[in-house]
N, C-alpha and C positions, 0 to 999 in steps of 0.2 A: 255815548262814546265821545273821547273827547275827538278832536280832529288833528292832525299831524300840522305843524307850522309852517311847512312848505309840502303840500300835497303833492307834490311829484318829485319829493327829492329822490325815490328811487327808479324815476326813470330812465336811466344810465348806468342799476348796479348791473343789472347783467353781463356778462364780458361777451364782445362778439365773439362771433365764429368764424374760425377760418375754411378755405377750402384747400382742394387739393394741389398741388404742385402743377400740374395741366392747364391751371387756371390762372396762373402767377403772369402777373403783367411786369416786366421788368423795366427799370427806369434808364435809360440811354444810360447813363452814368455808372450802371452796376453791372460789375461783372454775372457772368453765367449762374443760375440758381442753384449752388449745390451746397452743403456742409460748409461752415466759415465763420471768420469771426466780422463786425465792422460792416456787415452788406446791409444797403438799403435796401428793401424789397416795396411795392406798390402794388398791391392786390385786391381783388373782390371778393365781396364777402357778403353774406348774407348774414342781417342781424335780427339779434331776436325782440329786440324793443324799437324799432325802427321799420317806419311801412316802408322803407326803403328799400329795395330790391338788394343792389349792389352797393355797398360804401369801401372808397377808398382807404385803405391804411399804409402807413409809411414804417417800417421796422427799423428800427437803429439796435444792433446787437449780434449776438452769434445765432446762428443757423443751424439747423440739423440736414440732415443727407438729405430730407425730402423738402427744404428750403423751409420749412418751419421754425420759428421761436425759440432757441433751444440756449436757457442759460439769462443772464441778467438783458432784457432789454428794453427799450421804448417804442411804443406802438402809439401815432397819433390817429388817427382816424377823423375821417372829411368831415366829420361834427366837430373837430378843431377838440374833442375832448383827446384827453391824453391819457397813457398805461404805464407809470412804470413800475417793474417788478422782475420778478423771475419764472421764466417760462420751463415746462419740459415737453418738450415735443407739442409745440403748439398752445400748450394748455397753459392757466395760472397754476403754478403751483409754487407756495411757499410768500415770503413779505410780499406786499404790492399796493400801490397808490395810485385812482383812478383822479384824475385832473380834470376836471369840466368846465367848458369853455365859461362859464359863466360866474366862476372861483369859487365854487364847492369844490370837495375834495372827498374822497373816502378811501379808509384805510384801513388794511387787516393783514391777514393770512390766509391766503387759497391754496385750496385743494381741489385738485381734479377741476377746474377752471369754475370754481364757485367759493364766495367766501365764507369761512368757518371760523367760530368761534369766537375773541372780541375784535368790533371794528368798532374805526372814531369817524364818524360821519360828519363836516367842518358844513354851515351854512354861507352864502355868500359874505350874511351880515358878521360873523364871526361868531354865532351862535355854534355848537357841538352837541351829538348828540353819541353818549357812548351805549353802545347796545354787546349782546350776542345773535348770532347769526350762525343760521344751521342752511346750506345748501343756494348760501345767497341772500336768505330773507331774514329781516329782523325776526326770533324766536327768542322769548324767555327776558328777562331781565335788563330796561335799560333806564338811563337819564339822560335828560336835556339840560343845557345850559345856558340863556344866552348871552347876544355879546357880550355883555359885561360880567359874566362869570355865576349870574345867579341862576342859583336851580328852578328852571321853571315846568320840568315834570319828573314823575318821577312811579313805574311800573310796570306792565308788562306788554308787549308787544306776540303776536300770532301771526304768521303768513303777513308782515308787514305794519298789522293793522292793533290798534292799541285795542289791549282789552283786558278783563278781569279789573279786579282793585287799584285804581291809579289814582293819582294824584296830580296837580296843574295847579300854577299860581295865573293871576293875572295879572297885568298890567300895572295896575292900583296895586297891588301886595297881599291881594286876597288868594287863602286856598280852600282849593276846590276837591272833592272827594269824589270821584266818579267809580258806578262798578257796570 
């Protein structure tokens, strides 16, 4: 199996979680938590790639009744990674780009706050890697490119992990045949 170029580049696809409105830490600055457009909210949250118990998130956008995400917004979160996209009641759903503090980037369309179907996954070094994605995870069909725009893989990915008939160049300009 070949190995992925940055072994953890998915450790950030997951989108946190929010809680409920009872848990909402409001920032001296922002008015009362209810339905709005423009509210900053400050909350905890429990994530699911993170042994972190509770991570701060900062909202920029409109709000549902129950102080939720609701409509185009930005969500940074205390790992300095950043969300923008469009929410519905909390959830990703529809365009959205995850910002990582480290200048990767990834980019799709969610559904029911997972991403589905093509996303462009950016490397710090300016490497790209376009896949499909079923529930969040790389599934089915992708390539890699790097910096410099040349294709340096090229087949299938499962639950993240490359497998079946694929193909890799190396460094030298050798290709390599892996099943």
């Amino acid at each position: 199996m070949i190995e992925p170029l940055d072994k953890n580049f998915h450790s950030h696809v997951h989108p946190q979680t929010f809680v409920g409105v009872d848990q909402l830490l409001c920032s001296t600055d922002a008015p009362p938590v209810t339905g709005g457009v423009g509210r900053t909210v400050v909350w905890s949250s429990s994530s699911m790639d993170s042994d972190e118990e509770n991570l701060e998130e900062v909202v920029e956008g409109p709000l549902d009744d129950d102080g939720q995400p609701h409509g185009f917004c930005t969500v940074t979160y205390s790992s300095s990674d950043r969300f923008e996209g469009h929410f519905t009641h909390g959830e990703k759903n529809g365009k959205g780009k995850f910002f990582f503090f480290d200048g990767r980037t990834l980019e799709g369309f969610y559904v029911d706050d997972a991403l589905q179907g093509q996303g462009v996954y950016t490397y710090e070094d300016g490497g790209v890697l376009h896949g499909t994605y079923v529930d969040g995870e790389l599934n089915g069909l992708a390539q890699e490119f790097d910096g410099e725009g040349r294709l340096v893989f090229k087949g299938q990915y499962k639950d993240n992990d490359r497998c079946g008939e694929c193909w890799s160049t190396t460094l030298m300009g050798a290709v390599c045949l892996e099943r």
